[in-house]
C-alpha positions as CSV (number, residue, x, y, z in Angstrom):
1,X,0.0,0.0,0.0
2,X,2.9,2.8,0.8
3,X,4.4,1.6,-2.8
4,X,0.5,2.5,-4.6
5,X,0.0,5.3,-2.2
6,X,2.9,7.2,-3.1
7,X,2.5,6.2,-6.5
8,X,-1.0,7.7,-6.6
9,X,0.2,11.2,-4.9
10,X,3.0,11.2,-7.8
11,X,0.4,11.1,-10.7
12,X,-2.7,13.3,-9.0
13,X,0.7,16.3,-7.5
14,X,1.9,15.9,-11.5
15,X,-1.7,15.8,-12.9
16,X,-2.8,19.0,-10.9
17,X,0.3,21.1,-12.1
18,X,0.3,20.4,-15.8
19,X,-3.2,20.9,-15.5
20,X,-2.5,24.3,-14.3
21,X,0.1,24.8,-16.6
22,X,-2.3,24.3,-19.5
23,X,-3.8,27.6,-19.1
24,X,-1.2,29.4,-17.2
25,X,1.4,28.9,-20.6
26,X,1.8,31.7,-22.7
27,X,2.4,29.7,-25.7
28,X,-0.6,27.4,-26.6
29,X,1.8,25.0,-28.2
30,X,3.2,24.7,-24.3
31,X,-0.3,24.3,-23.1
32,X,-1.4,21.6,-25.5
33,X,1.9,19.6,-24.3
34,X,1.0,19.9,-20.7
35,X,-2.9,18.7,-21.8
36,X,-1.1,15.2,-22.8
37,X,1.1,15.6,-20.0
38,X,-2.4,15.6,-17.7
39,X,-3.7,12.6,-20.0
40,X,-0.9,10.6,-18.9
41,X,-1.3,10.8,-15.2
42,X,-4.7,10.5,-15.7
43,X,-4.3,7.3,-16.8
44,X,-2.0,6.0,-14.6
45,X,-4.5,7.2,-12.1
46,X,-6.8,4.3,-13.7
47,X,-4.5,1.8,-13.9
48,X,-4.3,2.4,-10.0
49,X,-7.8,1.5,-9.9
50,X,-7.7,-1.1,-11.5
51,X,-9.6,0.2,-14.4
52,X,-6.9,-0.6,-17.2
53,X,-9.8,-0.5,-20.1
54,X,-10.4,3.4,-19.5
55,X,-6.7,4.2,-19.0
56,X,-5.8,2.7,-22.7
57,X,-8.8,4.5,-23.7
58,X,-7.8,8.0,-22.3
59,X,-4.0,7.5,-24.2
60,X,-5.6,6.1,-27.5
61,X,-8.1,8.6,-27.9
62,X,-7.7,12.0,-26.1
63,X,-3.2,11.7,-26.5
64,X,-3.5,9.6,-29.6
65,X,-6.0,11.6,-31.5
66,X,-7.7,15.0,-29.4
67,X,-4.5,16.3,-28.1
68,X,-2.6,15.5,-31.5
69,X,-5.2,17.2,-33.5
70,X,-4.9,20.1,-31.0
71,X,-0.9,20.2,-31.4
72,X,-1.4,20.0,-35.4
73,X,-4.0,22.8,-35.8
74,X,-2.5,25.3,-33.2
75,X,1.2,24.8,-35.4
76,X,-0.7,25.3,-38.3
77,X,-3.1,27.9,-37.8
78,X,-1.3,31.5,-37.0
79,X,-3.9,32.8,-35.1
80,X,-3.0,35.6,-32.4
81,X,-3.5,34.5,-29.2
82,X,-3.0,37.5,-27.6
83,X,-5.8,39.5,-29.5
84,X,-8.2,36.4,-28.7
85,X,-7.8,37.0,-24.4
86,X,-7.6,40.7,-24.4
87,X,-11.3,40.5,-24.2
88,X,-11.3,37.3,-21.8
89,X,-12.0,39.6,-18.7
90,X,-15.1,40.7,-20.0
91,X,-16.0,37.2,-18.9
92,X,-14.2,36.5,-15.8
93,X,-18.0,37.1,-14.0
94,X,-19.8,34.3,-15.5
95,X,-16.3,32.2,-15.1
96,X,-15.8,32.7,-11.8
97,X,-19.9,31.9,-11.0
98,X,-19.6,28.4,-13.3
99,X,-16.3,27.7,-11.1
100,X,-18.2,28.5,-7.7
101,X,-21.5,26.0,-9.0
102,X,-19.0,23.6,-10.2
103,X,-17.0,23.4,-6.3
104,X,-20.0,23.3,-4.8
105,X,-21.1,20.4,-6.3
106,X,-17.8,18.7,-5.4
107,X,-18.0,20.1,-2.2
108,X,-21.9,18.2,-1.4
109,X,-20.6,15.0,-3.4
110,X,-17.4,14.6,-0.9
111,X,-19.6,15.5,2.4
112,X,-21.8,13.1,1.4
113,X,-19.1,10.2,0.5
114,X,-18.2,11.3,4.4
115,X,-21.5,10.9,5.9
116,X,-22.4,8.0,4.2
117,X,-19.1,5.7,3.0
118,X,-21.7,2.2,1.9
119,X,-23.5,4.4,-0.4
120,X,-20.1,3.9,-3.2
121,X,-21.0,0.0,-3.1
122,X,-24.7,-0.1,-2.8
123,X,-25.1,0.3,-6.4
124,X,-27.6,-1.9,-8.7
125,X,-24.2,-3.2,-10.8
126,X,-21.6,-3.9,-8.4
127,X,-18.4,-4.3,-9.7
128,X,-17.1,-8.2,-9.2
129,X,-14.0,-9.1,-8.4
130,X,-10.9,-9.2,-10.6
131,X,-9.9,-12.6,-10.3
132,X,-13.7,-13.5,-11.4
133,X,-13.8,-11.0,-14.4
134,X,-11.4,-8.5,-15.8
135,X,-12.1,-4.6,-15.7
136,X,-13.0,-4.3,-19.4
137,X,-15.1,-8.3,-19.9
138,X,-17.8,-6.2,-17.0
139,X,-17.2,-2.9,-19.0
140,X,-18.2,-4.7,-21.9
141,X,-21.2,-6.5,-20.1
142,X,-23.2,-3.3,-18.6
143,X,-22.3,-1.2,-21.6
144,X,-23.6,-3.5,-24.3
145,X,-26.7,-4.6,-22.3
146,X,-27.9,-2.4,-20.1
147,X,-26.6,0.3,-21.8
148,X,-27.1,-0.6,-25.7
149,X,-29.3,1.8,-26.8
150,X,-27.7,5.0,-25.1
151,X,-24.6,3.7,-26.8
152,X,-26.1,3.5,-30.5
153,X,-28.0,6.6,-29.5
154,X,-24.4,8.2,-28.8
155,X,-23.0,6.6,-32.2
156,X,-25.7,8.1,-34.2
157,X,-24.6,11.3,-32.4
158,X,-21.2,11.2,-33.6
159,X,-22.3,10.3,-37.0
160,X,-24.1,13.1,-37.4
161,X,-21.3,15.6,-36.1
162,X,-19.0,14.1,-38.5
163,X,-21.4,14.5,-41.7
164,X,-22.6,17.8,-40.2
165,X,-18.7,19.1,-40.1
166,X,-18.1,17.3,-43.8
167,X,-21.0,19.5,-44.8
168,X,-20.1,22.9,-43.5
169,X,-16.3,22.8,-44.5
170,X,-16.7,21.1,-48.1
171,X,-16.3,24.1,-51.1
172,X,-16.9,23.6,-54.4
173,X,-14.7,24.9,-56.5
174,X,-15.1,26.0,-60.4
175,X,-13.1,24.5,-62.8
176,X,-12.8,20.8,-60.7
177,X,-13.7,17.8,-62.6
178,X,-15.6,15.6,-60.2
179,X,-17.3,12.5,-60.3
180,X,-20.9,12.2,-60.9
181,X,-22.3,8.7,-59.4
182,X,-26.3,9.0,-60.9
183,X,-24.8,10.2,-64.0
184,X,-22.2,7.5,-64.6
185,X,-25.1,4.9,-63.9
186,X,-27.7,7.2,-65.8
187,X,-25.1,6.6,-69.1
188,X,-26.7,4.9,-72.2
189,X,-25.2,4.6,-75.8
190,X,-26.8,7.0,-77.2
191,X,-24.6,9.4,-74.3
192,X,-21.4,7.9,-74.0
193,X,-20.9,7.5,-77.5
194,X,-20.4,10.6,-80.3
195,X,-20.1,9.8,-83.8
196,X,-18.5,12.8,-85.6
197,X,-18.5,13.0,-89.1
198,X,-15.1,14.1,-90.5
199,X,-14.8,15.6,-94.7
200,X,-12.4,14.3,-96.1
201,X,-9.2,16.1,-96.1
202,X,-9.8,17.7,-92.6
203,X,-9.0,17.1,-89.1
204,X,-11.3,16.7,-86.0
């Protein structure tokens, strides 16, 4: 236990500062470092809990894919970052009140973790034990039967994000030959073929 415990303090001590550091950095290239930087001790943070499914998740999704998309588009993009917080004080207000909401709900879930510790296991899917079934077998188990139709609903979702952003960013542009499905199947002989007659002693 003094091994895990001090591991644990490790990850949430270096988990907390690059979290800070993310928007304390001046240079958003910095910040999106110290983001994968937080994704990492998060993760190890899982695998202390034994929860080894959601820790290869975090790395191969948010590291592997979010926070790399973030890297690429902040090198590519020259956008001025200083010109985008000047006005960031203008709402500091409406920060500051989502940041007081937001600890005071962590504030009445810890008191009530400390008033009433059997509440964590009295749930209607209690997680069984890891010699019995591994952390992602009863992952799999509530989440594609209990939980089936919140995850196609959530799928769907997605789907429709990703057409919806195909949509909005796709130009046409003149001058572009492109490929026409419904005409290509549409074709008939009478299209696809053009009989030109050429006169004798002239060219096409």
């Amino acid at each position: 236990m003094g091994l895990q415990a001090l591991f644990f303090y490790l990850f949430a001590f270096v988990a907390v500062a690059s979290a800070f550091m993310v928007i304390a950095a001046r240079n958003p290239v910095h910040s999106v470092l110290f983001l994968i930087l937080t994704f990492f001790n998060a993760a190890g943070l899982f695998l202390l809990t034994g929860a080894e499914f959601l820790a290869m998740i975090l790395l191969v999704v948010y590291v592997g894919a979010v926070a790399v998309l973030f890297l690429f588009v902040v090198m590519m993009l020259d956008v001025d970052f200083a010109e985008m917080k000047s006005g960031a004080l203008e709402y500091a207000p409406v920060g500051a009140l989502v940041g007081i909401i937001l600890a005071a709900e962590l504030i009445i879930v810890l008191a009530g973790n400390a008033f009433n510790p059997a509440a964590a296991g009295s749930g209607a899917n209690p997680i069984p034990a890891p010699s019995e079934r591994t952390n992602t077998q009863a992952l799999g188990d509530v989440l594609y039967t209990d939980y089936i139709f919140y995850f196609q609903i959530a799928g769907m979702v997605l789907l429709v994000a990703m057409i919806g952003a195909i949509v909005l960013t796709l130009r046409h542009r003149e001058h572009i030959k492109r490929q026409d499905i419904t005409e290509q199947v549409a074709r008939t002989k009478e299209t696809a073929i053009e009989v030109v007659k050429v006169k004798p002693g002239q060219g096409i």
